[in-house]
N, C-alpha and C positions, 0 to 999 in steps of 0.2 A: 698472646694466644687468644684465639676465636673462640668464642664460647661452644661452639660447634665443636671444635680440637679439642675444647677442654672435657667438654663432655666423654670422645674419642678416648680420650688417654683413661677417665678412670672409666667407661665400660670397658675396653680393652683389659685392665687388672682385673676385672671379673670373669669378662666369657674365658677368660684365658685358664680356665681352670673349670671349665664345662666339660663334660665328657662328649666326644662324637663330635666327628666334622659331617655337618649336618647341609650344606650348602653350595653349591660352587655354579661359578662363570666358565665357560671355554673360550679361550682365544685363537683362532685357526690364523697364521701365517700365512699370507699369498703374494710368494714372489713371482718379479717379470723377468725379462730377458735382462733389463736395466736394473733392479732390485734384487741382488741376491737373496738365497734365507740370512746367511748371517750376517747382512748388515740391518735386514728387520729384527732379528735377533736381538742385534744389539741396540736400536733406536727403542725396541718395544720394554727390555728390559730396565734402561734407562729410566727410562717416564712409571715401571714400576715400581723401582726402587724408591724415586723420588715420595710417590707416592702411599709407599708405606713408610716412609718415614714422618709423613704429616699425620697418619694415625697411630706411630706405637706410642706406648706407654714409658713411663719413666725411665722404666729398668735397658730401653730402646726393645723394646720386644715389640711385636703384633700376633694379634690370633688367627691371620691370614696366610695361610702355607701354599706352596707350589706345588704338581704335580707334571712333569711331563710324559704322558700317557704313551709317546712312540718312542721312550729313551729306548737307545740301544748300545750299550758297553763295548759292545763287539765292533760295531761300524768303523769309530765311538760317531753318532750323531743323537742328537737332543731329537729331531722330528719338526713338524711344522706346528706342534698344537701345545697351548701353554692353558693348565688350567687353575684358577684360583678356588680354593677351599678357604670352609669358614663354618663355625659353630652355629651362626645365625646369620639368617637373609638381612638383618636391616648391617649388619658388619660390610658385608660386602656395597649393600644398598651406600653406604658413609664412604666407603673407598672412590668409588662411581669412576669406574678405570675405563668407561666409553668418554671420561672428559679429559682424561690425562692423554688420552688414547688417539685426540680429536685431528690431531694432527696425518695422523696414518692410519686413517679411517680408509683409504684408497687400498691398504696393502693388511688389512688386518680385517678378521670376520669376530664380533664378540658377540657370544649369546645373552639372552635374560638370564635372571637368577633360577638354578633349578635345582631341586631335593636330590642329596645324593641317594641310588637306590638301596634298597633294604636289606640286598641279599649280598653283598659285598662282600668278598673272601679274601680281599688282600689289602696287605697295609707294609708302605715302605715308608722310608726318611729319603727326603733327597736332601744332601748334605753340600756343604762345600768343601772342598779340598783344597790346602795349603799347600803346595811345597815349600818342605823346611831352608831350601835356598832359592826362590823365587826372589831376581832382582828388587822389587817391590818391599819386598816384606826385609830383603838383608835390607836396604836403604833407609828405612823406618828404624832400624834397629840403630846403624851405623849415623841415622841426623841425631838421634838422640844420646847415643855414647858420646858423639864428638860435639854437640851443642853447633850444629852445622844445621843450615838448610835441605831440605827432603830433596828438591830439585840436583843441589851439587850432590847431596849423597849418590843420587841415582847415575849421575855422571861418571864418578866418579869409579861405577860399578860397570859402565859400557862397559867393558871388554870382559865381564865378568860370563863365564858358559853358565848360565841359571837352570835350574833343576825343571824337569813338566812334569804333569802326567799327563796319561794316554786317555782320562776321564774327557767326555765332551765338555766344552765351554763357551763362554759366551766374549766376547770384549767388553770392559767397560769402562768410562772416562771417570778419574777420580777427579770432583769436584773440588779438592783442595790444591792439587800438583796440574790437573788438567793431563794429567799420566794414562796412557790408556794401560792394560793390565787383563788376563787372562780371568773369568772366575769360571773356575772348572766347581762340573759338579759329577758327585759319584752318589749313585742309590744302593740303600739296602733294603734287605727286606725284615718284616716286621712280623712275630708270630700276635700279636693283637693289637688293637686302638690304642694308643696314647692316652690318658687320661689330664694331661695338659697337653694343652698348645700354645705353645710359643717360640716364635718364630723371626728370623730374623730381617732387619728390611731386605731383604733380598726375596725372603719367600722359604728360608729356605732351615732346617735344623738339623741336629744329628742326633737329639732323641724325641724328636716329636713326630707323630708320623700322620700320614693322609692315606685317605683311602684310594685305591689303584683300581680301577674299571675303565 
């Protein structure tokens, strides 16, 4: 580990217990006739994840939460604009997600770091959602009861009808199985600020919440 990483991991166990998401990026998605949104979707979340997993902390947490500012439950669609929050500018300034990002710089718009505003009236969780029978998650269960490979498990389950929900999602490639996999996400909403953040490398919690503007 990089002394820089090393650094990342124990100020993350601090800001992460700072009050107020005080900071954030916006990343605007722009598809072409040849690019859908959800396959930026899924290439942008990709290279986010990866990259908040080279800043959490031990417990695997980060002080880095998501916000999708055009979610709609109803459509169900996420929107084109992905924003990253954070307790402090240099947190995000350590993430530097215009380098992860370098690749789909043609198809992605990211802002500088800017102060979230002061008069803020809303605060959700955007959470993930599991289904209790997602092929995925029964396969994991089923490599480990039977001391069997993830891959044959998951085979083994083709024909299995797997549970969804109606929550928008995103695809993404699991670096262990190389499995693609649904990550659905559902928002609540929040009657105050979270007095921690911690968040998970996805970006994402079910009691830590960000501010919605």
């Amino acid at each position: 580990m990089s002394w820089l990483s090393w650094f990342g991991v124990v100020y993350l166990e601090k800001v992460g217990r700072i009050d107020g998401m005080k900071h954030y990026q916006d990343i605007t998605l722009l598809p072409g006739p040849e690019i859908p949104l959800h396959f930026l979707w899924e290439k942008l979340y990709q290279q986010l994840h990866l990259a908040l997993v080279e800043i959490k902390n031990r417990q695997g947490h980060s002080s880095i939460g998501v916000a999708f500012p055009e979610y709609d439950a109803n459509q169900p669609k996420l929107g084109s604009k992905l924003r990253l929050l954070s307790p402090t500018a240099e947190l995000l300034a350590q993430l530097d997600i215009r380098h992860w990002t370098s690749r789909l710089s043609d198809y992605v718009h990211v802002t500088g770091i800017r102060n979230v505003p002061d008069n803020v009236q809303s605060h959700v969780c955007f959470r993930r959602i599991q289904p209790k029978s997602s092929n995925a998650r029964l396969a994991r269960r089923k490599a480990r009861r039977e001391g069997i490979a993830y891959e044959d498990a998951l085979a083994a389950l083709a024909t299995h009808q797997e549970q969804q929900s109606n929550a928008p999602y995103i695809h993404i490639k699991s670096h262990s199985s190389d499995q693609k996999y649904r990550l659905f996400i559902g928002k609540s909403d929040q009657d105050t600020s979270s007095r921690e953040h911690l968040f998970s490398t996805y970006g994402l919690s079910g009691t830590s919440s960000v501010p919605l503007f």
